[in-house]
C-alpha positions as CSV (number, residue, x, y, z in Angstrom):
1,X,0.0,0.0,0.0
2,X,2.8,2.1,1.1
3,X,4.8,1.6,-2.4
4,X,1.2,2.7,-4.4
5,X,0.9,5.6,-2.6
6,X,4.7,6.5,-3.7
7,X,4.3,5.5,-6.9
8,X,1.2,7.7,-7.2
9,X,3.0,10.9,-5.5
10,X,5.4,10.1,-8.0
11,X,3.1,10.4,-11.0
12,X,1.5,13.4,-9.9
13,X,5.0,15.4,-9.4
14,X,5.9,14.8,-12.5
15,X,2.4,15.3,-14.5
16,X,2.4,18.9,-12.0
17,X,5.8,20.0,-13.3
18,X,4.2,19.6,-16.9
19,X,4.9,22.1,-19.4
20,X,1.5,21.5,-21.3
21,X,-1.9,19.7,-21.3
22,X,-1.3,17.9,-24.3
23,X,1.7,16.5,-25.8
24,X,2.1,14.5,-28.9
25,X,4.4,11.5,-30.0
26,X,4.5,10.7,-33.9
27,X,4.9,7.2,-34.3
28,X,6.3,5.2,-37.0
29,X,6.6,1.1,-37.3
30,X,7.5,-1.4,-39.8
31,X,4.8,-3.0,-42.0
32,X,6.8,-5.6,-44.0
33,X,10.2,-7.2,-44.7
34,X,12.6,-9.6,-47.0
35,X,15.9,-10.7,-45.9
36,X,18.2,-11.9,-48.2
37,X,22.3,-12.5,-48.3
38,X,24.3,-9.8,-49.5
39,X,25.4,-12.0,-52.8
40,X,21.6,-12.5,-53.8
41,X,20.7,-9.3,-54.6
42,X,21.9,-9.9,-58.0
43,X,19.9,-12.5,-58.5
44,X,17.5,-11.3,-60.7
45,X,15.5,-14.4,-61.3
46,X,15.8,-15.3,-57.3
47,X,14.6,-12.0,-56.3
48,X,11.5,-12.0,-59.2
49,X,8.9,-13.7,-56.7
50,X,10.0,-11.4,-53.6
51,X,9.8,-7.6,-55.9
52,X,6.1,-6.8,-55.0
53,X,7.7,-7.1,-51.0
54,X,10.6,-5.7,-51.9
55,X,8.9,-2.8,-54.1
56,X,7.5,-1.3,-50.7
57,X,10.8,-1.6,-49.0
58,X,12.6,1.9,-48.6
59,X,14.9,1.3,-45.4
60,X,17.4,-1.1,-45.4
61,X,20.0,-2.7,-42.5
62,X,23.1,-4.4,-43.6
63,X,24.9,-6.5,-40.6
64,X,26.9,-10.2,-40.3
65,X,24.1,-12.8,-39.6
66,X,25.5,-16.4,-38.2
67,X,26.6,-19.0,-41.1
68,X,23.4,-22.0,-40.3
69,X,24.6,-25.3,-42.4
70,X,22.8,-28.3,-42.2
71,X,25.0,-31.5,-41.5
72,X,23.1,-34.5,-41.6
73,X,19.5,-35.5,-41.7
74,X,17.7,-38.4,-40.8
75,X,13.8,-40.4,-41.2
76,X,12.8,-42.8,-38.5
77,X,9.3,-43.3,-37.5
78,X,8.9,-40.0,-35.7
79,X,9.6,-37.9,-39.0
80,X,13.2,-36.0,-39.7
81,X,15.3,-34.7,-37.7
82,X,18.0,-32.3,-38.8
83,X,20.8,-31.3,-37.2
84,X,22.2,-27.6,-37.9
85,X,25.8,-26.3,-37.1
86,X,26.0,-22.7,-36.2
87,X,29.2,-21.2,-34.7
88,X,30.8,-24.4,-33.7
89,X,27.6,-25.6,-32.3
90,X,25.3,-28.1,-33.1
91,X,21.3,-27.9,-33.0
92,X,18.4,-30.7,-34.0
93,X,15.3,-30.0,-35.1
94,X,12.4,-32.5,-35.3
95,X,9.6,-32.0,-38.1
96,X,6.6,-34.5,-38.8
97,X,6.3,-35.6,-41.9
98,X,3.4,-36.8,-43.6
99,X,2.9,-40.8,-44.6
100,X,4.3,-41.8,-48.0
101,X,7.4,-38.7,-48.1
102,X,11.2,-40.1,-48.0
103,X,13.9,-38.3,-47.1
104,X,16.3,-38.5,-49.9
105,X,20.3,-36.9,-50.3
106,X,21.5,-36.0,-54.0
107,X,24.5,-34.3,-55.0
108,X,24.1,-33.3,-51.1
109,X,21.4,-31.6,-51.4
110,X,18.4,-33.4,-49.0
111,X,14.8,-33.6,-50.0
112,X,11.4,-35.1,-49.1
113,X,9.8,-37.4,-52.2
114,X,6.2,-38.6,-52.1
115,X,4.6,-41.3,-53.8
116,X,4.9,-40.0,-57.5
117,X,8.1,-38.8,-57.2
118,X,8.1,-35.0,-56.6
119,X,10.6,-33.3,-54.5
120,X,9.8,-30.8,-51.2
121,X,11.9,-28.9,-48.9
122,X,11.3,-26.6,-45.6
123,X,11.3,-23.1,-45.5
124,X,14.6,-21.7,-45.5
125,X,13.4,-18.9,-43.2
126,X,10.9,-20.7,-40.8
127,X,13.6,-23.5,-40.6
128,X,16.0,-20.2,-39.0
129,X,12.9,-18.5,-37.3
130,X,12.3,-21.7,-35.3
131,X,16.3,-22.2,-34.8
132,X,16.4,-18.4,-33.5
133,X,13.4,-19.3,-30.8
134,X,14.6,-22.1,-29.8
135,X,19.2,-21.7,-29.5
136,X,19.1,-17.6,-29.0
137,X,21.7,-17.5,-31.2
138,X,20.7,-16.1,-34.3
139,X,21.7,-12.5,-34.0
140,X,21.8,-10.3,-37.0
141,X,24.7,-7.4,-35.5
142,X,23.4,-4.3,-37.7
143,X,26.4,-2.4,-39.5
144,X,24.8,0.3,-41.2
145,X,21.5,1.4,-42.3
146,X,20.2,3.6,-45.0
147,X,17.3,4.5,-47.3
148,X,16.2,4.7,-50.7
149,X,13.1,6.7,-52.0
150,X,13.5,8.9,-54.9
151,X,11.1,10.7,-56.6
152,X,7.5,9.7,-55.2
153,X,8.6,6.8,-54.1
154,X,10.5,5.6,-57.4
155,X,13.5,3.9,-56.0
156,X,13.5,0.6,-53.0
157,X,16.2,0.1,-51.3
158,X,17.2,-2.9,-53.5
159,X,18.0,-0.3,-56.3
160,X,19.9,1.2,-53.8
161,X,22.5,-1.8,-52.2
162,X,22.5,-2.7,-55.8
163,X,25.1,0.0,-56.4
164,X,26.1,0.3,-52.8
165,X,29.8,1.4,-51.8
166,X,29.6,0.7,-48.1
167,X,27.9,-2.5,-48.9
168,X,31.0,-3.9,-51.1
169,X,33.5,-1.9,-48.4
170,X,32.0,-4.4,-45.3
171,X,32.4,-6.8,-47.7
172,X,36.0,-6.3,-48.9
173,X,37.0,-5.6,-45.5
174,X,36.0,-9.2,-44.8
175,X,33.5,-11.2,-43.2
176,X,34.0,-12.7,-39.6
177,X,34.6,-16.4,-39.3
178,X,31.3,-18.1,-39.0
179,X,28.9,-15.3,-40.5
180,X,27.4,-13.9,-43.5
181,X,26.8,-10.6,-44.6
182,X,22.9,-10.0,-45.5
183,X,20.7,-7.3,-45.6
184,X,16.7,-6.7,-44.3
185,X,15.1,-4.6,-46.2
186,X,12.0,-2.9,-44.6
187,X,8.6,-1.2,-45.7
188,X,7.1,1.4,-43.4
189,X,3.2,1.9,-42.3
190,X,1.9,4.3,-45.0
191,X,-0.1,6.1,-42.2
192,X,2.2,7.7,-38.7
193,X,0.3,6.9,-35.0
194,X,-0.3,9.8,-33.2
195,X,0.1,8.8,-29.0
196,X,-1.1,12.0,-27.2
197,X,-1.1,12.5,-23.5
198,X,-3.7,14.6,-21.5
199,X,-2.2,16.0,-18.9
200,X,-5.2,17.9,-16.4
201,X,-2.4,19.3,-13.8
202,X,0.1,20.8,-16.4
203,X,1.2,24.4,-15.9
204,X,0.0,25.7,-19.5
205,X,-3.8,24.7,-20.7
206,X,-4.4,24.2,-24.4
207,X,-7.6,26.1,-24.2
208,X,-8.4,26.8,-27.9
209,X,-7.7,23.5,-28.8
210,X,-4.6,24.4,-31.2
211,X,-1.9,22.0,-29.7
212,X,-4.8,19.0,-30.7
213,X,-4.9,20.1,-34.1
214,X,-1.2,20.4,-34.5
215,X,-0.8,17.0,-33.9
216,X,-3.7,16.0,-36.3
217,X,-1.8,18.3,-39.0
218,X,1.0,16.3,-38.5
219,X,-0.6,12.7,-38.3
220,X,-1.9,12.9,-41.6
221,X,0.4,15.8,-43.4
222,X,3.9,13.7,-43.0
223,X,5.0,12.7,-46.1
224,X,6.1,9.3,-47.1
225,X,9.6,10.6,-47.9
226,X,10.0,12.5,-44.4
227,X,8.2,9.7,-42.5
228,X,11.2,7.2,-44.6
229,X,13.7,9.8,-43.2
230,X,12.8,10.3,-39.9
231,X,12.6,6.0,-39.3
232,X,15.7,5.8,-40.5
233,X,17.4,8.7,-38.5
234,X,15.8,6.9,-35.9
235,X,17.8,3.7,-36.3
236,X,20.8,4.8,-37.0
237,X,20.7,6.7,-33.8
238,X,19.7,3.5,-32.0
239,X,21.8,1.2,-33.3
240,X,24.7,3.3,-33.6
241,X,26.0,1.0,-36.8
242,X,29.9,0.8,-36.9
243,X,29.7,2.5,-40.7
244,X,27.1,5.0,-40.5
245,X,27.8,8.7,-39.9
246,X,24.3,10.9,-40.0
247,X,22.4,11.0,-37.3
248,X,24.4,8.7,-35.1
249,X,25.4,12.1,-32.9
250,X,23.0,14.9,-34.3
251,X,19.8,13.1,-34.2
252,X,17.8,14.3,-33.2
253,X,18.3,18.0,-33.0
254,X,17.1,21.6,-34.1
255,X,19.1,22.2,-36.9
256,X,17.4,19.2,-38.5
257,X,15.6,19.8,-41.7
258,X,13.6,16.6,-41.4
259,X,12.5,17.6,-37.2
260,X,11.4,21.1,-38.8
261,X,8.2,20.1,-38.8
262,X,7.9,18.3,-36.0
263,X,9.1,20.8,-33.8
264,X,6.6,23.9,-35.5
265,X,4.2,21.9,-34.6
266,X,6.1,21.2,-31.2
267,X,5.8,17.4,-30.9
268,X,7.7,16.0,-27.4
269,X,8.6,12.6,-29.5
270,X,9.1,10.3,-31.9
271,X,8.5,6.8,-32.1
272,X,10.2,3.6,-34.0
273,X,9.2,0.4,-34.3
274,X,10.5,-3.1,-35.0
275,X,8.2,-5.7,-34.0
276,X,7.7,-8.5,-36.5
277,X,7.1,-12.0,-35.2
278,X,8.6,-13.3,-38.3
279,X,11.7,-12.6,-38.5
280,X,14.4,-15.2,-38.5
281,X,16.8,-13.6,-36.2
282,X,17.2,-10.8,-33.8
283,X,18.5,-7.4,-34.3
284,X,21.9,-6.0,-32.1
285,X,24.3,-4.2,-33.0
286,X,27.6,-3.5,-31.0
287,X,25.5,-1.0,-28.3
288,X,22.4,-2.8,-28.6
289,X,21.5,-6.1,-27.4
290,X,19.9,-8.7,-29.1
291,X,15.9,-8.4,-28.7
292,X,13.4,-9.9,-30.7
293,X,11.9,-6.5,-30.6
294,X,13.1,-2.9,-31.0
295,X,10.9,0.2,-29.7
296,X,12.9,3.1,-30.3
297,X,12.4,6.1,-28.2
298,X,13.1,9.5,-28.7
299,X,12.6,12.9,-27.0
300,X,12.8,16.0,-29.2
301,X,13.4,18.5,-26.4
302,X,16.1,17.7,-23.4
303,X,14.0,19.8,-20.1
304,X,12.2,17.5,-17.7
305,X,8.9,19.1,-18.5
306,X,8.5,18.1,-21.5
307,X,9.7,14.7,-21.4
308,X,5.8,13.3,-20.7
309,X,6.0,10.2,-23.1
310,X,9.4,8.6,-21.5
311,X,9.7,9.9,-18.0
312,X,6.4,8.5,-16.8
């Protein structure tokens, strides 16, 4: 009882020291994703079935993901069971498989035949997604990140990596034993989320209602370009990749031409998501630790009062 009551006396000191009634957060999250390695994105025929994904994708993250290679798989009764190596350690997964399909090697390639002969494999990626669950040791460790828009949305960030001169420096530098170098490519909501927080005990009341529509105007008058820009400013500055350089000191900031907006309209935050359940590893980088999912926070002004989104 004792702790509620300071928790509450808390809350209330802060929500009294308040700049205004109502702040706003813009929020931004992922929508959709492909991952591929770094040597198929010249691919063209691989990479036909995944363009109406990777059309939508504007943001990209290149990183070292671990090296998975499958060493030996077996039938018995029970269905197959394979057993994966990844960094000097081994893994087994079981699958069931359905009455009639034998496991079959050629040119060391494995397979599952039925009854009139055709061929079927696992999912590459829900084969690593379940791997990721169930060892915690598929990390991908984020290196740099980036964007690609264009005009109106004309370029993805394939086009991008495509002709990409960090990309083939990480890659000339040379790959860590045991890893790969891939890349996630990410599409972004089309629409932001506004979070607004009502504040009754603040010091300044919003009395004409103006600070409610300025966070409406912004809600539905941020571009797609600027909403691209501002998610991946907001990364970078997460992550802190090893080869970026923007926005991993001066994000965010007032001398921002991308924040312009936000701050006219004087928004306290911003707000970044990763959260995608299917994703075959989790992200890190060298400051971050590895997490399944990725909220990224920001305040856009440094006083205490008006820090209502993060402080509570």
């Amino acid at each position: 009882m004792k702790d509620q009551e300071e928790k509450r006396a808390r809350l209330q000191k802060i929500l009294e020291e308040g700049m205004f009634d109502v702040e706003h957060a813009l929020g931004m999250y992922a929508l959709g994703y492909c991952t591929l390695l770094a040597e198929s994105i010249y691919d063209k025929s691989a990479l036909a079935p995944l363009m109406p994904v990777i059309e939508s994708c504007h943001i990209y993250l290149i990183g070292y993901v671990p090296r998975i290679t499958l060493e030996i798989a077996r039938q018995d009764g029970d269905g197959i069971h394979l057993t994966y190596s990844v960094l000097g350690n081994e893994h087994t997964l079981a699958y069931p498989v359905p009455e009639g399909y034998v496991l079959k090697e050629e040119e060391d390639r494995y397979c599952l035949e039925d009854s009139a002969g055709e061929a079927y494999w696992l999912n590459p990626d829900e084969v690593q997604q379940r791997l990721s669950r169930e060892t915690g040791g598929i990390d991908f460790n984020v290196k740099y990140i980036g964007q690609a828009y264009g005009h109106d949305g004309s370029r993805n960030a394939l086009d991008r990596l495509l002709k990409h001169e960090t990309l083939q420096r990480i890659s000339l530098l040379g790959i860590p034993d045991g890893y790969r170098l891939a890349v996630l490519l990410l599409s972004i909501q089309p629409s932001n989320q506004l979070y607004t927080v009502f504040n009754p005990f603040a010091k300044n009341k919003d009395e004409d209602g103006e600070r409610v529509k300025s966070g409406l105007d912004k809600l539905y008058n941020t571009s797609e370009a600027e909403r691209t820009t501002l998610y991946e400013a907001s990364l970078i500055r997460y992550f802190y990749p090893e080869y970026n350089k923007e926005f991993k000191d001066s994000f965010p900031s007032t001398n921002l031409k991308v924040l312009k907006d936000c701050y006219s309209k004087d928004f306290s935050a911003l707000v970044a998501e990763i959260c995608i359940d299917e994703l075959p590893f989790r992200l890190r980088s060298e400051t971050v630790e590895p997490r399944n999912y990725h909220i990224i926070r920001h305040d856009l002004h440094e006083t205490a009062d008006r820090r209502m989104f993060f402080g509570l």
